[in-house]
C-alpha positions as MATLAB code, in Angstrom:
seq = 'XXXXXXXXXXXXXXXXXXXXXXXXXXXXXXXXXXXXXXXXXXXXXXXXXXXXXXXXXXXXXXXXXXXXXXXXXXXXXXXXXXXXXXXXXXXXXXXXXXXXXXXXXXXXXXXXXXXXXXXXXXXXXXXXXXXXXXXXXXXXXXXXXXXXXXXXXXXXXXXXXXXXXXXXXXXXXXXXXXXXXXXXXXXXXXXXXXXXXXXXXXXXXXXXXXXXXXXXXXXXXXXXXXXXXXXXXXXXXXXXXXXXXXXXXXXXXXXXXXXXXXXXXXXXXXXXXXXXXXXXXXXXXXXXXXXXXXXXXXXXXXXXXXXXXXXXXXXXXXXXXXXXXXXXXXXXXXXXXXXXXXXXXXXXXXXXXXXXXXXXXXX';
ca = [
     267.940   79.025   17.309;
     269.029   81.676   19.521;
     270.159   83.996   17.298;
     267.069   83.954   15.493;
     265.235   84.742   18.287;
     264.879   88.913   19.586;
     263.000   89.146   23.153;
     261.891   92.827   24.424;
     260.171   93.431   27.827;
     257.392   96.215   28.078;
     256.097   95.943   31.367;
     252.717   94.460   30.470;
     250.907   91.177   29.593;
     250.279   90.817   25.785;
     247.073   89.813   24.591;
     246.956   90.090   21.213;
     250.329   91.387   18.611;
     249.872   91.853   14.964;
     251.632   92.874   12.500;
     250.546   95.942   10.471;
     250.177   94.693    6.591;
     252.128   96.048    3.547;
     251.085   94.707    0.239;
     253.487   91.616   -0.025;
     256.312   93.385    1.732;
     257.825   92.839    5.348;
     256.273   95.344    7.875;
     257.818   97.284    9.599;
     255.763   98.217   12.373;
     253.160   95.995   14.728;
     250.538   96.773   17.285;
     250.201   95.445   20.716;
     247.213   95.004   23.196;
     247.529   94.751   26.546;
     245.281   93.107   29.517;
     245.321   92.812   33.547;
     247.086   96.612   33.832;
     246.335   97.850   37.180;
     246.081  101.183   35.534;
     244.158  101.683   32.016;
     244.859   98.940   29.158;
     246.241  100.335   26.166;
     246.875   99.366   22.095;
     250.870  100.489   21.238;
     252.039  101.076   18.126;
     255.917   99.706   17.927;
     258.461   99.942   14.893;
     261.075   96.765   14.504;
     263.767   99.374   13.821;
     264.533  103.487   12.466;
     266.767  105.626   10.839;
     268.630  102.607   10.067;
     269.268  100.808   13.254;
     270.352   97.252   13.347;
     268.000   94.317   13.053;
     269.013   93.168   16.088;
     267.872   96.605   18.207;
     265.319   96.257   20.409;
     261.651   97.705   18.858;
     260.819  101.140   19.076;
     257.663  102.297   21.051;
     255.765  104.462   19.019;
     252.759  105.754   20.729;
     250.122  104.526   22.327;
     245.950  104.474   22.635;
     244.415  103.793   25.943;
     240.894  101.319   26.044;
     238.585  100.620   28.949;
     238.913   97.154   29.739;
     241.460   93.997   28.406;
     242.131   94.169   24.838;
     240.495   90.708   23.150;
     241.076   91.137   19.559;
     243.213   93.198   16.569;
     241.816   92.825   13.469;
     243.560   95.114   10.322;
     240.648   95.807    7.912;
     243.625   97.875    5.565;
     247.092   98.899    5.586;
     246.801  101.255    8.333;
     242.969  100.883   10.012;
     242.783   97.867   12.201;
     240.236   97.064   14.448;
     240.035   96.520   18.557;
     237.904   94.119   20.804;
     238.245   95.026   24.487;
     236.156   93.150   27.694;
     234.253   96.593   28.199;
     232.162   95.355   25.327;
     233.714   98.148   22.922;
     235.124   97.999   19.039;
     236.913  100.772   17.930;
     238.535  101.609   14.583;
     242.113  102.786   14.557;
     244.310  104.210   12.498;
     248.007  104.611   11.888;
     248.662  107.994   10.613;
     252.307  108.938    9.019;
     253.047  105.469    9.105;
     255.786  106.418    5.836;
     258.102  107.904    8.870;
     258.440  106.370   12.095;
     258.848  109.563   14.193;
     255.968  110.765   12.994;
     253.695  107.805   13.272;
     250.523  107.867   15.680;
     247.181  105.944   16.339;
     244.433  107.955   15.401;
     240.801  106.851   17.012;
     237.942  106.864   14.034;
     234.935  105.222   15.314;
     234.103  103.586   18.247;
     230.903  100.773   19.299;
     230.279  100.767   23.059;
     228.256   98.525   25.196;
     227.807   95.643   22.281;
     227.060   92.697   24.965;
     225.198   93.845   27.177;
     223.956   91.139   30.179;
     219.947   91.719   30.680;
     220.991   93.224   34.421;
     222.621   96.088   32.167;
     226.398   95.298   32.757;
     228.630   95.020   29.768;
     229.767   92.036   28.341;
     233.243   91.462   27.458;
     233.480   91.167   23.109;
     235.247   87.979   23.146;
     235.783   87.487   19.846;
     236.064   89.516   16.536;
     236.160   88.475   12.975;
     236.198   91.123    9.755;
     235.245   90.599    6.129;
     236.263   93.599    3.834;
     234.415   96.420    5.487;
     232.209   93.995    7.732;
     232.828   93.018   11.527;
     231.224   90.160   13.061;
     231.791   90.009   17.191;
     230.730   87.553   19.853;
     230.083   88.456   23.338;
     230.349   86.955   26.985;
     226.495   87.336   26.894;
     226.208   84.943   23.984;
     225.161   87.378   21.308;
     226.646   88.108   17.957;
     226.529   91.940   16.744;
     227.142   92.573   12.695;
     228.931   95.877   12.067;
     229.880   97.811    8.929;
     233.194  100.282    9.084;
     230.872  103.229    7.741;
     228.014  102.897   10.164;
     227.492  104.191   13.446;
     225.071  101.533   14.424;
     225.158   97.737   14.369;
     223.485   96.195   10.949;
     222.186   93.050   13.065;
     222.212   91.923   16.321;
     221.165   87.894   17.063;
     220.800   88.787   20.507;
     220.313   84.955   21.994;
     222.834   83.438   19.548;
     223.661   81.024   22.265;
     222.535   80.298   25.841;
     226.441   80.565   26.976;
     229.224   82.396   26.499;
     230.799   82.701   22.740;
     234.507   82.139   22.646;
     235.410   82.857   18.946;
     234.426   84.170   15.217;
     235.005   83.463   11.944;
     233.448   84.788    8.409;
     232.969   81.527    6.401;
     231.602   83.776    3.486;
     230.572   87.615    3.436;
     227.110   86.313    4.629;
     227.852   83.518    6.536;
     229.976   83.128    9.739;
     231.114   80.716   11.973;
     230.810   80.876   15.668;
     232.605   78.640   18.719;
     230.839   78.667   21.780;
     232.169   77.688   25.966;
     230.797   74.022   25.342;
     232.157   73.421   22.187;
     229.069   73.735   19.980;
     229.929   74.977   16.658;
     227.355   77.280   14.666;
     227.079   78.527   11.340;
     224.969   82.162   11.105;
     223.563   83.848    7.649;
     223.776   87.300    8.597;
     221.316   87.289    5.389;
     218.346   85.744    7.114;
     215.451   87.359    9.150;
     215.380   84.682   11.821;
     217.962   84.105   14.379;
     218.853   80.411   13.734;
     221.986   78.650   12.434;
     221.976   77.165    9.224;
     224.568   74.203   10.591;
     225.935   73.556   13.873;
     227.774   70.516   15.142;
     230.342   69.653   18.296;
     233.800   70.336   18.579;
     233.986   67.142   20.339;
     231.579   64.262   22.608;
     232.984   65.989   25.578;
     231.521   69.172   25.857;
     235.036   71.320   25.427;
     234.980   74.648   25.192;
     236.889   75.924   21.655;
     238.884   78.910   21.826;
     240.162   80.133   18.488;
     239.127   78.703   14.940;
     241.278   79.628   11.519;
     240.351   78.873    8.345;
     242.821   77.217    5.813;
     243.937   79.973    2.685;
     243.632   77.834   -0.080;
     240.646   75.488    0.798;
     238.314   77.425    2.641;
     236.313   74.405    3.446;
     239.167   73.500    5.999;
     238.800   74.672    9.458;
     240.721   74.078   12.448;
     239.553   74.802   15.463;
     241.677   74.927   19.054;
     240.135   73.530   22.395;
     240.971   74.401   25.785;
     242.208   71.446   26.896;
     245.165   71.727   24.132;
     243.604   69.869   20.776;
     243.057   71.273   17.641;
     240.738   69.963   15.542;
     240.250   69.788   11.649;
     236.733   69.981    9.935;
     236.297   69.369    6.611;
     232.552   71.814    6.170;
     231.761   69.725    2.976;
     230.946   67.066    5.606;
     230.798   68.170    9.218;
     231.033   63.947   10.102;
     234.338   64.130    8.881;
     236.985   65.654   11.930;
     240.925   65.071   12.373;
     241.705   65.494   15.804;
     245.333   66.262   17.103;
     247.046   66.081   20.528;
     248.577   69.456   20.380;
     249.395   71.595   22.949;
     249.438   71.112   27.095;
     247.398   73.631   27.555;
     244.518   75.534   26.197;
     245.305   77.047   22.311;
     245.369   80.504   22.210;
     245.864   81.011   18.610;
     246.703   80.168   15.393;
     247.782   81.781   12.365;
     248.381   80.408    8.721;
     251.113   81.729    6.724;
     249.521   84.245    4.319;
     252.010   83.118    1.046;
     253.194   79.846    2.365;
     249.697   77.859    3.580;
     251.733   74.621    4.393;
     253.018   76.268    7.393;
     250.609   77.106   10.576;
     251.797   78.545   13.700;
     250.264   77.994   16.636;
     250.576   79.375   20.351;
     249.054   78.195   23.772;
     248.733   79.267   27.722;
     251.143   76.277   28.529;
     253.736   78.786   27.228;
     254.259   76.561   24.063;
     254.373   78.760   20.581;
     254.948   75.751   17.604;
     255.580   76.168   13.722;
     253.332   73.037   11.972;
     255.197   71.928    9.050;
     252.787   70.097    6.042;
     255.041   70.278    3.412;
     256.287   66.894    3.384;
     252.767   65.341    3.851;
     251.967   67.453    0.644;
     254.975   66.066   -1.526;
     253.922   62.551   -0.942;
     250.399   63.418   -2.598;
     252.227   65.515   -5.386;
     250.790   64.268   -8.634;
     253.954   63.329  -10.942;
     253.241   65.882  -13.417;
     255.060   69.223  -13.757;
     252.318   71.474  -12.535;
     251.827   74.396  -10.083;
     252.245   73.346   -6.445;
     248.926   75.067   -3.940;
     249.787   72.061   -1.085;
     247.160   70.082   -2.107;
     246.277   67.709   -4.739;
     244.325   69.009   -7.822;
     243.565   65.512   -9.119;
     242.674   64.464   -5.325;
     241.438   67.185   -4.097;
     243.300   66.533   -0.872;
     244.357   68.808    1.978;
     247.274   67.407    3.755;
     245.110   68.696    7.030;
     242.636   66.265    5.561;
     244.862   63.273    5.459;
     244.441   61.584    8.766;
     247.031   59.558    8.320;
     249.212   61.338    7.145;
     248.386   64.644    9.042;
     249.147   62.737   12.449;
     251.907   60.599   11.793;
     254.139   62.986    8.814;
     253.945   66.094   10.008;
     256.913   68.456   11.053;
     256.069   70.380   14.432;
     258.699   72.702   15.837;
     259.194   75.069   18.731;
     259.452   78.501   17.405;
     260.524   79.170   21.253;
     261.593   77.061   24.873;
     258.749   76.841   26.644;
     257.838   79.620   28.830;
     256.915   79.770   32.310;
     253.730   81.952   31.277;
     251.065   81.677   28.602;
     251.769   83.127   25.343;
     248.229   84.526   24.300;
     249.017   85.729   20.575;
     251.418   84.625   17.116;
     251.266   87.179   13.924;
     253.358   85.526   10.969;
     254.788   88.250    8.030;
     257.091   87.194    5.564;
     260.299   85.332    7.253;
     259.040   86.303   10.726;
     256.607   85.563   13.207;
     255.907   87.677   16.895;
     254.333   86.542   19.937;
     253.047   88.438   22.820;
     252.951   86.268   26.177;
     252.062   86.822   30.111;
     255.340   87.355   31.228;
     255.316   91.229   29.742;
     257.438   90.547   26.458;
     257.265   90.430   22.945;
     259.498   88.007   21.103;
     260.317   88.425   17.062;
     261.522   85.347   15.659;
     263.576   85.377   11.958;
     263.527   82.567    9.296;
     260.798   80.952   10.466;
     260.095   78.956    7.562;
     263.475   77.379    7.452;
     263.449   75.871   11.191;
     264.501   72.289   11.356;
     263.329   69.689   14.370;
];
């Protein structure tokens, strides 16, 4: 595993890495946000490698943008414009301009949303979460409220300013109109951005014991899948057809930072946590043993069924392939990106680590 694995230290705590998108090919270059600096936070722009140095070289720093505040979220909305979340209560738009050559590569500020939380007293509120939809951005704030932005507007489109009477942890879109919304207690709500009133069309616990969720993903394929992380470790999977219907998982030993699906591949998540753990989940075999015997396209799940291997309780807690994509760390890891054959993680202890082959890890 060792030499699949590429650490680089750069002197700050990693909140969120992603990798910049390129139309079905492997990127070359990622962004990185940083949080706890003594001095100003910043968003870096880094390439995995130039004027043809070995895969194995350590990534190049690019350049840099500075934010007020911890970076909370990097959303790309296209190729090279990606969005940024900070705990000042901001949102700007970025851009990576001559991203076709390296040297010349920069981050170029477009628009920026200030002050979208703010407390009644008139602080800010951090933007703890941030979720985008084509050219739509939904964010949740520390204060509870959720602010609905458009990429060509200066001003928000909607504001539910009492969303929740606590603190919002995470955001999803569900639909272009509808999104999802995880709150410090664990309630679970679903918001038409549609409707003149602002009251949830569905809500529902993560659990019976009040526990705060902290990320939420939504399967590729069956977009009525949703799994949701908790702090204490668990991740749990909803089936929104029937919000009665829950698999929960022991997962990680400590809170879940994060978790990505593999954009090509949707059998494999990857998942990361504060307890320093990053894992690769593994559903292919619980998908085989579903496999209808017919010679027909394989989506990972069922089309006679209908079933989602994450839907299988059985199967989903008993058959499933978990590996560590890393050791365990002595500090949270706080972000995984997945592209291609390669996954990235951004942790506390002020590194980034690129791991190869990811798909083809064996327990």
């Amino acid at each position: 595993m060792e030499d699949k694995v590429q650490g680089t230290f750069i002197s700050e705590k990693v909140s969120k890495v992603r990798w910049k998108p390129e139309n079905g090919f492997e990127s070359q270059y990622f962004v990185t946000g940083s949080w706890d600096n003594e001095d100003a936070n910043r968003v870096a722009l880094w390439a995995c490698s130039i004027d043809g140095a070995e895969e194995k070289d350590d990534p190049h720093f690019i350049g840099e943008k500075p934010v007020q505040g911890d970076v909370t979220e990097i959303k790309f909305v296209q190729n090279n414009d990606f969005l940024v979340s900070t705990s000042s209560g901001s949102v700007q738009l970025l851009s990576i301009v001559g991203a076709g050559d390296a040297a010349k590569a920069a981050l170029k500020p477009t628009i920026s949303w200030d002050n979208l939380h703010p407390f009644r007293t008139g602080e800010n509120g951090a933007c703890t979460g941030l979720a985008t939809y084509l050219g739509d951005a939904a964010t949740v704030g520390e204060n509870g409220s959720i602010v609905a932005l458009n990429m060509e507007k200066r001003q928000p489109i909607r504001i539910f300013e009492s969303a929740d009477s606590c603190s919002l942890r995470c955001v999803l879109y569900l639909r272009h109109s509808e999104i999802l919304t995880g709150n410090l207690r664990g309630q679970m709500k679903a918001w038409d951005v549609r409707k003149a009133d602002n009251k949830p069309v569905l809500t529902f616990m993560l659990s019976g014991d009040q526990l705060g969720a902290t990320c939420i993903t939504q399967h590729p394929t069956q977009q009525h899948t949703i799994l949701v992380g908790g702090e204490d470790g668990s991740i749990t999977v909803w089936d929104l057809r029937q919000t009665s219907y829950a698999v929960p998982l022991a997962a990680h030993s400590g809170l879940v930072s994060e978790m990505k699906f593999h954009a090509d591949r949707p059998d494999h998540l990857f998942s990361c946590s504060s307890s320093g753990e990053s894992w690769h989940w593994d559903t292919t075999a619980v998908s085989r043993t579903s496999r209808p015997a017919q010679n027909m396209p394989w989506t990972g799940f069922d089309p006679l069924q209908n079933e989602n291997p994450w839907l299988n309780t059985d199967a989903v807690k008993h058959r499933l392939n978990v590996v560590s994509l890393l050791p365990t760390l002595h500090k949270g890891i706080n972000s995984v990106d997945v592209n291609k054959d390669k996954a990235i993680v951004g942790c506390d202890n002020e590194a980034i680590y690129i791991i190869s082959d990811i798909l083809n890890y064996k327990a």
